[in-house]
N, C-alpha and C positions, 0 to 999 in steps of 0.2 A: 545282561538282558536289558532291552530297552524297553520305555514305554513311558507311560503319564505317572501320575505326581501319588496317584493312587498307591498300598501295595500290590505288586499282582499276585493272583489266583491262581495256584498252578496245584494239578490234580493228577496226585503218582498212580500208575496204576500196576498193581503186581499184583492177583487174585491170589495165586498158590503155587508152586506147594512149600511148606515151612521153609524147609534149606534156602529156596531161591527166594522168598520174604528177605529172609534173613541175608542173604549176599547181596541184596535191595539195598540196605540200610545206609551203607554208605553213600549213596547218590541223593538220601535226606538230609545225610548231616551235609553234605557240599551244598546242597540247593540252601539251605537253614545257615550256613557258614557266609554263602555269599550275598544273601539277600534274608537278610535277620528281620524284616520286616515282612517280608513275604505271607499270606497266608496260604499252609498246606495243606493237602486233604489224602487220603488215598483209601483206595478203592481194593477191597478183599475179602476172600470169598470170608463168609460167618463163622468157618469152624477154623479159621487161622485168625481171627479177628484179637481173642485174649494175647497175642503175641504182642501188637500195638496199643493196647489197649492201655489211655495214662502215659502215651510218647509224651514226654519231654520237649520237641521237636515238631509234634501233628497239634495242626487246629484245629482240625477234621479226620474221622475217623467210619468209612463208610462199609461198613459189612452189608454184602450182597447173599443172597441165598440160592447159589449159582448149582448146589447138589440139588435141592427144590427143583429148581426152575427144569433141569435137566431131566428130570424123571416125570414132569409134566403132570397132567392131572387138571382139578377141577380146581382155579385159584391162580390157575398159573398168566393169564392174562393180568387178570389185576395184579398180581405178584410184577410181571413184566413192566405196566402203567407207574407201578409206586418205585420200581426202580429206576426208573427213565427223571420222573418226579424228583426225585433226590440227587441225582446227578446234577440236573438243573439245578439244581435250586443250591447248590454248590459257587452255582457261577462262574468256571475255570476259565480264564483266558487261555490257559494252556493246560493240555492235557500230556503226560507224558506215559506212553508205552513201554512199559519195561519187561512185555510179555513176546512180541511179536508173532504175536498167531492173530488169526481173527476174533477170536474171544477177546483180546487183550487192546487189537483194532477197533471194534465194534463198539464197548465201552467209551474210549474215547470220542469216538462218531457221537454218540449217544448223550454224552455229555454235553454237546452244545460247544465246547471249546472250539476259538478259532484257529488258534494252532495247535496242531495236534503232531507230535513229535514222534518219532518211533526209527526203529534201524531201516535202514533202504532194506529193499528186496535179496539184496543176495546173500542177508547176514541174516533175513529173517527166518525163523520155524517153521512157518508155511508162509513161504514166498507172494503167494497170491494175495495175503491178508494186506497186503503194501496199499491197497485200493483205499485202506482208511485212512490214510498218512498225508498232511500233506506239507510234512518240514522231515524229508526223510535225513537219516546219518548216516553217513561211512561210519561201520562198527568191524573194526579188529578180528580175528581172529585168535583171541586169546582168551584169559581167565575171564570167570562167570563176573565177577565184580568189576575188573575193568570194560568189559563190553557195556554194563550196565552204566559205569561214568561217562564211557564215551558218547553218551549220547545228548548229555550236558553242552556239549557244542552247540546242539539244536536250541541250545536256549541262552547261547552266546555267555554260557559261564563256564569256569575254569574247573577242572575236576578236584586240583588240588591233594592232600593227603587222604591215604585211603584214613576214614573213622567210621568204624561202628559204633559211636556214640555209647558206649555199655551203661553208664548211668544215667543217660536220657532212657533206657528199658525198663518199662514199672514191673512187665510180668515177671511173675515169682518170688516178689519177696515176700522174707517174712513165711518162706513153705522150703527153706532148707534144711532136709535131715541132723540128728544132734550128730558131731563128734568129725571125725575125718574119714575119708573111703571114697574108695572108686566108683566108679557108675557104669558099669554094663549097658549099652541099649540096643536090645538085640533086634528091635522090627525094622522094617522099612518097608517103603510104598512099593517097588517090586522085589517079585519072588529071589530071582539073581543077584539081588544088592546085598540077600541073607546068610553073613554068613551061618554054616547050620550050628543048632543048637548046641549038639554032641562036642565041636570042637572049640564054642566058644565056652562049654564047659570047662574043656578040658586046659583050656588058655585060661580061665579065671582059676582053677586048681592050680595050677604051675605061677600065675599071681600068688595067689594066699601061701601057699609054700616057700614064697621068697621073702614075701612083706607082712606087715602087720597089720596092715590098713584092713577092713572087709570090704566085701566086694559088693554092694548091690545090683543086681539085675531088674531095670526095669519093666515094668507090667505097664505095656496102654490100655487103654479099650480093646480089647479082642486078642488080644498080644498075652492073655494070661498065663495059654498054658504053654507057649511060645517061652515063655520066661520060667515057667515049671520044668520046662524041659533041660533047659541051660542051670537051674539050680542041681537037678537029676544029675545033669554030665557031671557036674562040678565034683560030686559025691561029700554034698553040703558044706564046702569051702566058701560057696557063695548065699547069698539071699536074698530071696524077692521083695522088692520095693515098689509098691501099686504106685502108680502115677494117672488116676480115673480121669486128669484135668490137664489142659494145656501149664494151668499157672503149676501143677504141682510136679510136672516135666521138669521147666524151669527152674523152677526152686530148686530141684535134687542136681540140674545141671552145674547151676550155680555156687553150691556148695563143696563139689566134688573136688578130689587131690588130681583126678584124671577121669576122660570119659572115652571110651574106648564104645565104638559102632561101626556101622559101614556106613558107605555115602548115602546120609540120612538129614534129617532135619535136627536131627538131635546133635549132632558133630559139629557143625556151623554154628548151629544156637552156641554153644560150650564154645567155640573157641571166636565170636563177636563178644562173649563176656570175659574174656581172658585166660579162660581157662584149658589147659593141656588137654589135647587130644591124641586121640589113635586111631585113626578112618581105616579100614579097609576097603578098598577096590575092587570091583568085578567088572561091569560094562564099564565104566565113568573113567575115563582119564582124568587122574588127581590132582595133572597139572591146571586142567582145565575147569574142575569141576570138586577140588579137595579142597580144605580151609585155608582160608585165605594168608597168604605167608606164615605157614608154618614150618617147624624144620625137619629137614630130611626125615628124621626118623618118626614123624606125627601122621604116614601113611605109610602102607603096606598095598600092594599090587605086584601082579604077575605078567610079564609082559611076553604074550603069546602072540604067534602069526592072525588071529583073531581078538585079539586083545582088545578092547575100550569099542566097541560093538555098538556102544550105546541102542542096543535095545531091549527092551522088555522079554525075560523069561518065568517060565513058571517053574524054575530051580535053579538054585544054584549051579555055575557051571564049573570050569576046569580055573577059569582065571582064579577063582576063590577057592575053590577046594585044595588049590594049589598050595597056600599059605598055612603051613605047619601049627599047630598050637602054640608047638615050643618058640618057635619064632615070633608071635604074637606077645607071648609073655618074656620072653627077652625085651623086645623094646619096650613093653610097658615099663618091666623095671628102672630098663633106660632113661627113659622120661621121666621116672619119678625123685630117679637120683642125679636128675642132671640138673 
């Protein structure tokens, strides 16, 4: 990247949601690899903010209140004023889109930066949002991590080795469970990505009945009885582990022998820390959209004439319901004895 004697100011921008934060992180530790002197910042929404919070890697760390601002109300002006304010006052010479929608345009507009980086038009999410760009990238058709490096061109640096940086990660230490055990995470942002409770019971039974380890099933916020239920199937082979906090997510992630979910934010977290995973699939092709070089057996999908749909439903569909218990807990085994 060129430029004067100064370092430069470059301003990541990836609001949400966890998983794609976290397939983000590599393109900090590249920018931080190749320009050590750089100062970073990056811009996300407030309730994924404890994820970065203590980077290793960030000099700036900017949580926006982007659920607020959407549900509008009385506040919401100045709310908008104090966020425009802060962006400035950031200073970025470059802004980098790692969202490509106009949400993730618009920010960098708003920032002030003079280049403003993001994928050209026909790679982006909503295509139109390109209006805010104006150092667009040929971006791949490929994994969620490489499209995100590929945009490192735009700032005339080299992508280099993928690194999640895992000890540049402050969130969650110091909040991992005593002893060894698996980690169940049964929610996720859509209904289709879930596999249902009854059968990831019956996968964490057929677990406990092979191995010794126990099995926690995590509880988020609103996810309680979601994780009640999965202890239910289990017929108390398993056990609930409240997670009320992003850091105490992490912490349980962190400590686990293996973390077994569907394409969530929890699966990525778990395997940018090194630790073994087990993603199940329903709309998201794994290839494109599963943790980042893991091996054959750390996904499970079904590949139907409708297969990887990537849309949004309000149940689970054929592609997951497809995936047997028993087959679930075969590979876990797999994984823990390989």
């Amino acid at each position: 990247m060129s430029g004067g004697q100064a370092p430069p100011r470059i301003l990541l921008i990836r609001t949400s949601a966890l998983g794609d934060i976290c397939q983000t992180l590599p393109v900090l530790a590249a920018i931080r690899r190749a320009l050590p002197e750089a100062h970073l910042g990056w811009v996300v929404d407030e309730a994924f903010a404890p994820l970065l919070a203590g980077h290793a890697m960030l000099d700036a760390l900017l949580p926006i209140p982007l659920r607020r601002l959407r549900r509008g109300g009385r506040g919401r002006g100045r709310e908008l004023l104090d966020l425009v304010r802060r962006l400035r006052a950031f200073r970025p010479e470059v802004a980098l889109d790692l969202m490509g929608n106009h949400k993730g345009g618009a920010l960098a507009w708003l920032s002030g930066a003079r280049r403003r980086v993001g994928a050209a038009r026909p790679a982006r999410r909503e295509p139109s949002s390109a209006v805010w760009i104006n150092r667009p990238v040929a971006v791949p058709a490929a994994h969620a991590v490489e499209r995100g490096l590929a945009l490192l061109t735009g700032l005339e640096l080299p992508a280099g080795p993928v690194d999640f940086a895992p000890a540049a990660l402050a969130c969650g230490r110091g909040r991992t469970p005593d002893g060894e055990y698996l980690f169940l995470h049964p929610g996720a942002a859509w209904a289709n990505k879930r596999y249902p409770p009854d059968l990831w019971g019956r996968a964490a039974a057929a677990i406990r009945d092979r191995v010794s380890l126990p099995v926690l099933v995590g509880a988020a916020p609103g996810e309680e009885a979601l994780a009640e239920a999965v202890v239910a199937a289990s017929q108390g082979r398993a056990r609930r582990h409240d997670a009320p906090t992003l850091d105490d997510l992490v912490g349980a992630l962190r400590g686990a022998r293996l973390v077994l979910a569907g394409d969530t934010g929890a699966v990525h977290i778990a395997s940018a820390l090194g630790v073994p995973v087990l993603a199940l699939h329903g709309p998201t092709d794994p290839e494109l959209h599963g943790p980042w070089n893991a091996p054959p057996d750390s996904t499970l999908a079904r590949r139907l004439p409708c297969s990887f749909c990537h849309q949004r439903m309000d149940e689970a569909k054929a592609c997951l319901l497809g995936i047997p218990p028993e087959e679930v807990a075969e590979h876990a085994v797999r994984l823990l004895h390989g």
